[in-house]
Residue, then its C-alpha position, 0 to 999 in steps of 0.5 A: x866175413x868176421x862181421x857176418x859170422x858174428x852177426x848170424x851168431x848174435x840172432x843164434x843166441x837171441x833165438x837160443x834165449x829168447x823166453x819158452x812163452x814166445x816160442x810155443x804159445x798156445x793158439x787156437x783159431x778158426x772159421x766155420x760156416x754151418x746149419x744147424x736144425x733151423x736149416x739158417x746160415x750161421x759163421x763163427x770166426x775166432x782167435x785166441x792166444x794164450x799167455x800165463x796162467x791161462x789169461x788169453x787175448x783175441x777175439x770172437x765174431x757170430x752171425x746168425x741168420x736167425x731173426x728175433x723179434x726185439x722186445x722190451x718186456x724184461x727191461x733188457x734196454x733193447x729197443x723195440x723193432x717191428x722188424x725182425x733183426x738177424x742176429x750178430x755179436x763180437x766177444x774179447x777173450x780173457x782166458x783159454x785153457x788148452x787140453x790136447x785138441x780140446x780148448x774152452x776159451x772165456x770173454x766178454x761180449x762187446x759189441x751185439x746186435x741186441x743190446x742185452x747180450x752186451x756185457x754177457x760173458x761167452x764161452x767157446x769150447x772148440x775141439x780140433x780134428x783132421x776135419x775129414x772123417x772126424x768133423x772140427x767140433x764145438x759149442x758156445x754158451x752164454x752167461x749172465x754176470x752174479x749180482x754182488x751179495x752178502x759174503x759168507x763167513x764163519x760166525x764163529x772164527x772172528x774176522x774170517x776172510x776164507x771167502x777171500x783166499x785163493x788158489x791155483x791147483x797144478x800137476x806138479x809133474x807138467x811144467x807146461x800145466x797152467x793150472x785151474x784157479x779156485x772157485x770164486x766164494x763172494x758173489x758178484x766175484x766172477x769173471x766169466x763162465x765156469x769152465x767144466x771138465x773139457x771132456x764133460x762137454x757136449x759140442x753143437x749138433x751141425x748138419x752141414x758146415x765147412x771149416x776149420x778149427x786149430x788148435x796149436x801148443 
């Protein structure tokens, strides 16, 4: 009887001290199948799970019915098809910011059936509802990655590295707030889409859809 009381009061304590991080992750997930004007079928399905400063791990998969006809003509390296082909690509996450029941996730396209979209950055910005008489929302866009380029500096403070420095602007008063990092100044630095104010952005128009989106904190 001793040996189980200590035992029940061993994972107690373990739950009692085990770091806030793993007890409350901020997770965003869901599946939507939807039409939009072009009246084809198309399927999200993503997972994001975040972790300090606003880095994330998960994944994201599109599929789209829409075909494009593949053409090589701005030296994209997709090769040529005479027929149309439906359009799919995987993305990895890399950071999520989470306000409320709005999230803007970040990643990398890894995997597309066109090759120019691979190495594109991607950026989802969903919006969790009650799904019934608020519909689940969001909208994805893509990014193309800066060239590198000429650092800029101040001709006139010798050895100038303010294009180096950075910094993570957060409310002092939220211990939860991961915060916003500074903009990025030396081209070619920029790790995925800029991330705008969450309620700045306008989400897909969907004719019809069925699924859903969830956002936990």
């Amino acid at each position: 009887m001793l040996s189980r009381l200590c035992f029940s009061l061993l994972i107690l304590c373990f739950v009692l001290l085990a770091p806030t991080s793993l007890v409350s992750a901020q997770v965003a997930s869901g599946q939507y199948k939807f039409v939009m004007d072009d009246r084809l079928t198309k399927y999200l399905e993503f997972e994001a799970v975040a972790s300090e400063r606003g880095a994330a791990q998960g994944y994201m998969v599109f599929n789209d019915e829409a075909k494009i006809i593949s053409q090589d003509v701005d030296g994209t390296h997709d090769l040529p098809r005479e027929e149309s082909v439906a359009f799919f690509m995987k993305a990895e996450f890399e950071t999520m910011t989470v306000e409320k029941n709005r999230a803007v996730i970040n990643g990398i396209v890894r995997d597309s059936s066109y090759q120019s979209y691979i190495g594109k950055f991607v950026q989802l910005v969903v919006e969790d509802n009650d799904g019934i008489e608020v519909p689940d929302k969001f909208v994805w866009s893509f990014c193309t990655p800066e060239p590198g380029g000429w650092i800029p500096e101040d001709a006139e403070v010798k050895g100038d590295r303010g294009a180096f420095m950075s910094w993570w602007a957060t409310d002092a008063e939220r211990k939860d707030d991961v915060g916003i990092p500074s903009p990025s100044l030396i081209p070619g630095e920029l790790k995925s889409c800029r991330v705008q104010p969450l309620r700045s952005y306008e989400f897909a128009t969907i004719l019809k859809g069925d699924g859903a989106i969830t956002i936990r904190q």
